[in-house]
Structure formats: C-alpha cells, structure tokens
C-alpha positions as CSV (number, residue, x, y, z in Angstrom):
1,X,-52.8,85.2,26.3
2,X,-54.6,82.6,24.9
3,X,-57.7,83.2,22.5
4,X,-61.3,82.0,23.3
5,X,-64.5,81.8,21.2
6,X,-67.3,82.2,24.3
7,X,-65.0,85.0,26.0
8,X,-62.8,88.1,25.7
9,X,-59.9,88.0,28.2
10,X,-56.8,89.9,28.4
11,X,-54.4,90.9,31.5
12,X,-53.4,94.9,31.8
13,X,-51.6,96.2,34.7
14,X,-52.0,93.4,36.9
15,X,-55.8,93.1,36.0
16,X,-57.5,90.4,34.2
17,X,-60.3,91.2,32.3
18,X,-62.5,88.1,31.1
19,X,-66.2,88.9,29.4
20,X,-68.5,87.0,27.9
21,X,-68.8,87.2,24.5
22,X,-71.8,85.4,23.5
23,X,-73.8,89.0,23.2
24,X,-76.2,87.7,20.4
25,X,-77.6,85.0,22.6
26,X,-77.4,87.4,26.1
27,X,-74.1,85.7,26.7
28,X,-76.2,82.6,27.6
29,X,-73.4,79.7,28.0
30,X,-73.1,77.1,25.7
31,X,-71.1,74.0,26.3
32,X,-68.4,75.0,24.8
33,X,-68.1,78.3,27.0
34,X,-68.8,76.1,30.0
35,X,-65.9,74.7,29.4
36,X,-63.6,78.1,28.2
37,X,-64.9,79.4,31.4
38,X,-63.5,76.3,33.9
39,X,-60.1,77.1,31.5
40,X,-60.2,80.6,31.9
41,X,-60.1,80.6,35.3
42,X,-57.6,77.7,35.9
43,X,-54.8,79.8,33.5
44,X,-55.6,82.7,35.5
45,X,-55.1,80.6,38.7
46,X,-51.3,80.0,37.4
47,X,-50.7,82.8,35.9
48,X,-48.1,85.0,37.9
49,X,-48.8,88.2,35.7
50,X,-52.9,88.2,36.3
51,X,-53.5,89.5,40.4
52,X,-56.9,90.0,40.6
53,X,-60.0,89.7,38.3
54,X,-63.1,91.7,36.5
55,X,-65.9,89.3,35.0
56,X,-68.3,91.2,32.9
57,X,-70.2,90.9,29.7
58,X,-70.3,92.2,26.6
59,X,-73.4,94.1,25.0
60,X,-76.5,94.4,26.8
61,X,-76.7,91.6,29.2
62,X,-73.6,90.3,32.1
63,X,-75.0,86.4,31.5
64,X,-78.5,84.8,31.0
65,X,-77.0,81.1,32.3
66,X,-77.1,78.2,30.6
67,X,-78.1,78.2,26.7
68,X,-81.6,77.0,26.7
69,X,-80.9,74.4,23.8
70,X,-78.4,72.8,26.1
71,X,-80.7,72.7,28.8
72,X,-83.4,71.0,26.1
73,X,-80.8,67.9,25.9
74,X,-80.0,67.2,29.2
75,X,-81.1,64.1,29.9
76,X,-80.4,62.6,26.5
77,X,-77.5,60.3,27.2
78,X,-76.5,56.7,24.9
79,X,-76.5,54.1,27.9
80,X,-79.2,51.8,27.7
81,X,-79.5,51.1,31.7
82,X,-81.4,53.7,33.9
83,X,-78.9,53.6,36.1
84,X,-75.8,54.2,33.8
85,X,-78.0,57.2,32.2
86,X,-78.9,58.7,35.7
87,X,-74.7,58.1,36.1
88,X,-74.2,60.4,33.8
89,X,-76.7,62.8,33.8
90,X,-75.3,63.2,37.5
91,X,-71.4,63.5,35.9
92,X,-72.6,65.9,33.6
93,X,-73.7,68.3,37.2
94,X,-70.8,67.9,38.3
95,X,-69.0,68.9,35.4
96,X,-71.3,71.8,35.3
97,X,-70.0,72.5,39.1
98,X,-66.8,72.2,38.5
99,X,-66.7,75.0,35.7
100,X,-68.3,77.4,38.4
101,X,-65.8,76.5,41.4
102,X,-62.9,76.8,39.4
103,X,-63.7,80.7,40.0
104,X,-63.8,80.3,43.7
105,X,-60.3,78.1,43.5
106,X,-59.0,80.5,41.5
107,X,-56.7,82.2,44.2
108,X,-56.6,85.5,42.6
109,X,-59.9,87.7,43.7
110,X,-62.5,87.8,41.5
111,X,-65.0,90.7,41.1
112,X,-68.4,90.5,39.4
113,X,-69.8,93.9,37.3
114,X,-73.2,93.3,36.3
115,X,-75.2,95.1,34.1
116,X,-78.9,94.0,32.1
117,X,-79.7,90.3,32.7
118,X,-78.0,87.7,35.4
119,X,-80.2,84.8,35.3
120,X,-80.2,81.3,36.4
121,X,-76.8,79.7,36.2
122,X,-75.7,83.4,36.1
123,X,-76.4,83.4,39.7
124,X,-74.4,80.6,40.4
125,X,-71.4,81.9,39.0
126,X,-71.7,85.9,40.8
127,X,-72.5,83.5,43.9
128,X,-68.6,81.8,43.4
129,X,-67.2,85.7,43.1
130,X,-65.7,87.6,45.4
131,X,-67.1,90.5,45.3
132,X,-70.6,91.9,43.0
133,X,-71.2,95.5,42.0
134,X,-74.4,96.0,39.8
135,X,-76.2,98.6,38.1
136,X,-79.7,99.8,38.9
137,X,-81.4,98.0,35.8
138,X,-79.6,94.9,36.2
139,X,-82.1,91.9,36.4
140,X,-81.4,89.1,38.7
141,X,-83.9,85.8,38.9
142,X,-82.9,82.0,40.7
143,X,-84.6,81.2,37.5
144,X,-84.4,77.2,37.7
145,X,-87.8,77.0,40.0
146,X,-89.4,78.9,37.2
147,X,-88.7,75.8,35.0
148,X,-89.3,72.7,36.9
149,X,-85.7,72.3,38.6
150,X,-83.6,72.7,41.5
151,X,-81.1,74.9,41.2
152,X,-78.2,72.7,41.5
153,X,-74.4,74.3,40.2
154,X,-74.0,76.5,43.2
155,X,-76.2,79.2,43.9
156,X,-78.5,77.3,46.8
157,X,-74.8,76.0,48.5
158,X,-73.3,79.9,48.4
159,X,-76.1,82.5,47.7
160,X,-76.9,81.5,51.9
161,X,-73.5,82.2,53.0
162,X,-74.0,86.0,51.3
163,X,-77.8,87.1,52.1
164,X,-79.9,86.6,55.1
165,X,-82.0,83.2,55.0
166,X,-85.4,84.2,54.9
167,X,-84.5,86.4,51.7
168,X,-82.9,83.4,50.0
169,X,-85.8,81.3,50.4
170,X,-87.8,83.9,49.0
171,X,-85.7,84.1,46.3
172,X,-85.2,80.5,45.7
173,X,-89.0,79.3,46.4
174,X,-90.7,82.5,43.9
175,X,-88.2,82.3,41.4
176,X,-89.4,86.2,41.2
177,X,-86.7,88.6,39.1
178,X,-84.9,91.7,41.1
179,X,-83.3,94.7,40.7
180,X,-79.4,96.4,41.1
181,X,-81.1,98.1,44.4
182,X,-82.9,95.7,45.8
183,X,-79.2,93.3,45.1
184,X,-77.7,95.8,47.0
185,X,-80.3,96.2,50.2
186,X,-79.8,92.6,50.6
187,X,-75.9,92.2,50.9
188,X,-75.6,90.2,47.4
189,X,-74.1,93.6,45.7
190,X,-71.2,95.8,47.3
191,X,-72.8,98.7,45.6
192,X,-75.4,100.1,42.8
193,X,-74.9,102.3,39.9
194,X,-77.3,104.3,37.9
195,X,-74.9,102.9,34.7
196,X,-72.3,100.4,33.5
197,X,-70.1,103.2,32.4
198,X,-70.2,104.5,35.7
199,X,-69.9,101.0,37.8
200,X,-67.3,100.1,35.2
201,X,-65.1,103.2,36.5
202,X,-65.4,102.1,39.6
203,X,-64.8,98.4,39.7
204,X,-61.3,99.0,37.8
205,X,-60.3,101.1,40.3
206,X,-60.9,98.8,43.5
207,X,-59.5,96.1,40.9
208,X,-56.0,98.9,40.7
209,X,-56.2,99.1,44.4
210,X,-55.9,95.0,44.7
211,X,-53.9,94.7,42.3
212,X,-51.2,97.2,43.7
213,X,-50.8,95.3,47.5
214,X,-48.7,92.1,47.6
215,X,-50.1,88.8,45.7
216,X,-48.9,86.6,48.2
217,X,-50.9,88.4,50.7
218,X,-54.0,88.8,48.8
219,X,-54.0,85.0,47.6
220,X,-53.9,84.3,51.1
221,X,-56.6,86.6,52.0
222,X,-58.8,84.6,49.8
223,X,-58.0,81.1,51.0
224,X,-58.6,81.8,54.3
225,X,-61.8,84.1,54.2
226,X,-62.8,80.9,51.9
227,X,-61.8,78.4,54.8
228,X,-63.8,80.6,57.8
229,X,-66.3,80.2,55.9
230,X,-66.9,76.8,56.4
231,X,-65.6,76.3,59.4
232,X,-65.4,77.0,63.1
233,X,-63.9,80.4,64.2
234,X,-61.4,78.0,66.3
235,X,-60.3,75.7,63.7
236,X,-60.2,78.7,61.3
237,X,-57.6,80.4,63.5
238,X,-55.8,76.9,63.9
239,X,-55.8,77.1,59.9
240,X,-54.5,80.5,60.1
241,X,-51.2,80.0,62.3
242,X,-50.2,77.4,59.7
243,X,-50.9,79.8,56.6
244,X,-48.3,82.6,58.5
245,X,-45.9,80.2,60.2
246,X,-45.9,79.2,56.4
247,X,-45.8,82.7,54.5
248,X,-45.1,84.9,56.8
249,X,-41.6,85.9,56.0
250,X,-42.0,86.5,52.3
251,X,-40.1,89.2,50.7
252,X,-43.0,91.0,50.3
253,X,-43.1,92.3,54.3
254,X,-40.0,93.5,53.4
255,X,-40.7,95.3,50.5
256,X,-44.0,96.7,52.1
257,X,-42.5,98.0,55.6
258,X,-39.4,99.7,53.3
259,X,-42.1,101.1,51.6
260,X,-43.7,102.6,54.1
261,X,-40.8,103.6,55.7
262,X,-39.4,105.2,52.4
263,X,-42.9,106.9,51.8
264,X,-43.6,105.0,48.4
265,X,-45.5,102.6,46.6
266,X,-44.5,99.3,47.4
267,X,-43.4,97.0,44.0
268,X,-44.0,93.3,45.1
269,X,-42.9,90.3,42.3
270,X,-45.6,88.7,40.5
C-alpha cells in the first residue's frame, strides 16, 4: 500500500482501513489531506484486494473539517479580474467536492465510525458514506452557518436524502452541535455506542460480513442503491435490468449456489 502523511491506511482480510491522522489538530483537513483523501479513495476504487471500507480517526476526534487556516485563505487568489478570481474561488469548490464524492464513487462500501468531534466539512464527508455508526459522546454540528457560509461540499445535497426534512433544516439553519443518540434517533447513524472500543468491535465485524459475500455483487449493490436514489422507481428498475442482463452470469452465482449447496463459505475472486 502506498504511504500517506494526512492518513493511516492499510487493507487486511478484504478490509480497508483508512484514518485520519492529523490527531494534533482534531484531524482537521489540510490541503494536502484533501487531496490524500480524493487519492485514497480512487486506489481503493481500483484496487481488487480492498472489498469494503472503515473511515475513522485517530486519537480523540473522527474529523473536525476543514483546517481553519485554510479556510482563512480562501478567497486569496493572484488574478487581477473579479471575475477570473470568483473563477477560481468557484474551481477551488469544486475541487473541494470532488475529494468528498470520490468516497461515494468509490464502488466498494464505505462505513463511517465516529467517535469525539465530526464537524463541518466532517459532515459532508459521513454524508458521502455508506453507512455511519457513532458513539454516544460523539459531537456532530453543520458548523458552516456558525461562520458566515453555506455549507457547500456536500452535506446540504446528501444529508436530505438520509434524515427527515424538517430535522435537516433545523440542523442546517441553527448550526446547533448534537450527540451519538440524537444521530441515531434521526436516521443519520445505523447505531450508538457507549465507546469507540465497543463501536469499533462492531463496525469490523459488519465490515467481515461484507467483505465475505461476492464483490461483484456488492459493487453493484452500491451503484444501484446510488442510482434509485436519484431517480424514479421506473427508470431505476429500467437501470437495473441492464446492470443483471450485464452481470448476472458471473462466476460468483456459481460459486455462491455450490456453496450453499455444499454447506460452506463461499470463496469469490477479488
């Protein structure tokens, strides 16, 4: 695996583990580990060994969003023109956007464990996750409000899809902070934990569980729970005779109904 300075990743058993490693500064992210993290998650994307994923953080905190002395220069581009400037400043959101989609491309699933702080941009990024499991001390806040923006990498375009609407613009509007139980009540979390130790056990064994069914099938779990969505129930099951006449006949069926049949755990190829 390649090394990063912003995170700790490694792949064991099937299971990527990628963590932020900025502890010192409550894994806030930097540019540079904007851009590790849009990397990360690419490699993983094309990687055959890695079938499914764990995001955490290290020390106290899962990720307190964007590095507050990066924040402080946005806005501080060369070009001369108002335009070209207000060109940039809108590339440089986009780039910002990119780095979190590339977790919802990635076609592998993606789970969230969150412990201590997940603010701002944090959101954003548990919002492009598959699945969230928190503990009960975990601190959550849509913190941009709080400082004179609109939150605008993610969270107001996917956080809806998740919760109910009137709790979202609650959320969004107060920029007040929550709690691992009240993430659970409203649907953003799977489930709580009184500790990370505790969550931690638990997320790696639904990430064993994913990891041991067949990658085809899972990757094309994701791609089409993605596509309904954002679309129609009718065009999503237009969308979902081409994926099987497509994939159907893998050698993973196979594998799984001999399996079965054999009374055995199923061993699919990367």
């Amino acid at each position: 695996m390649e090394t990063y300075n912003q995170f700790k990743v490694s792949i064991e058993n099937h299971i990527a583990n990628v963590s932020f490693n900025r502890a010192h500064k409550a894994n806030s992210l930097n540019d540079e580990a904007w851009r590790e993290m849009k990397q990360i998650f690419e490699s993983l994307h094309k990687n055959p060994e890695a079938r499914v994923i764990v995001l955490t953080g290290e020390g106290n905190n899962f990720c307190a969003g964007i590095d507050l002395k990066m924040l402080m220069n946005v806005g501080q581009f060369t070009a001369k023109c108002e335009a070209r400037k207000r060109e940039q400043l809108r590339e440089f959101i986009f780039h910002l956007q990119d780095c979190i989609s590339a977790i919802e491309k990635c076609r592998k699933p993606v789970i969230a464990a969150i412990h201590g702080n997940c603010i701002g941009g944090a959101v954003d990024i548990i919002s492009a996750c598959d699945m969230r499991y928190t503990t009960e001390d975990a601190t959550f806040c849509i913190q941009e409000i709080n400082l004179g923006l609109v939150a605008d990498i993610g969270t107001l375009q996917r956080l809806p899809k998740i919760i109910q609407p009137g709790i979202m613009a609650e959320l969004a509007y107060t920029g007040r902070k929550f709690y691992g139980q009240e993430a659970k009540e409203i649907g953003m979390c799977n489930r709580v934990y009184k500790d990370q130790a505790s969550m931690m056990e638990d997320v790696m064994g639904i990430a064993k569980t994913i990891a041991t069914k067949s990658p085809l099938c899972i990757r094309g779990t994701k791609e089409i729970l993605l596509y309904t969505r954002d679309h129609s129930v009718e065009e999503s099951l237009n969308y979902m005779t081409a994926w099987n006449a497509s994939m159907l006949l893998s050698n993973d069926i196979f594998e799984a109904m001999a399996a079965y049949m054999q009374k055995r755990e199923a061993v699919f190829e990367d």
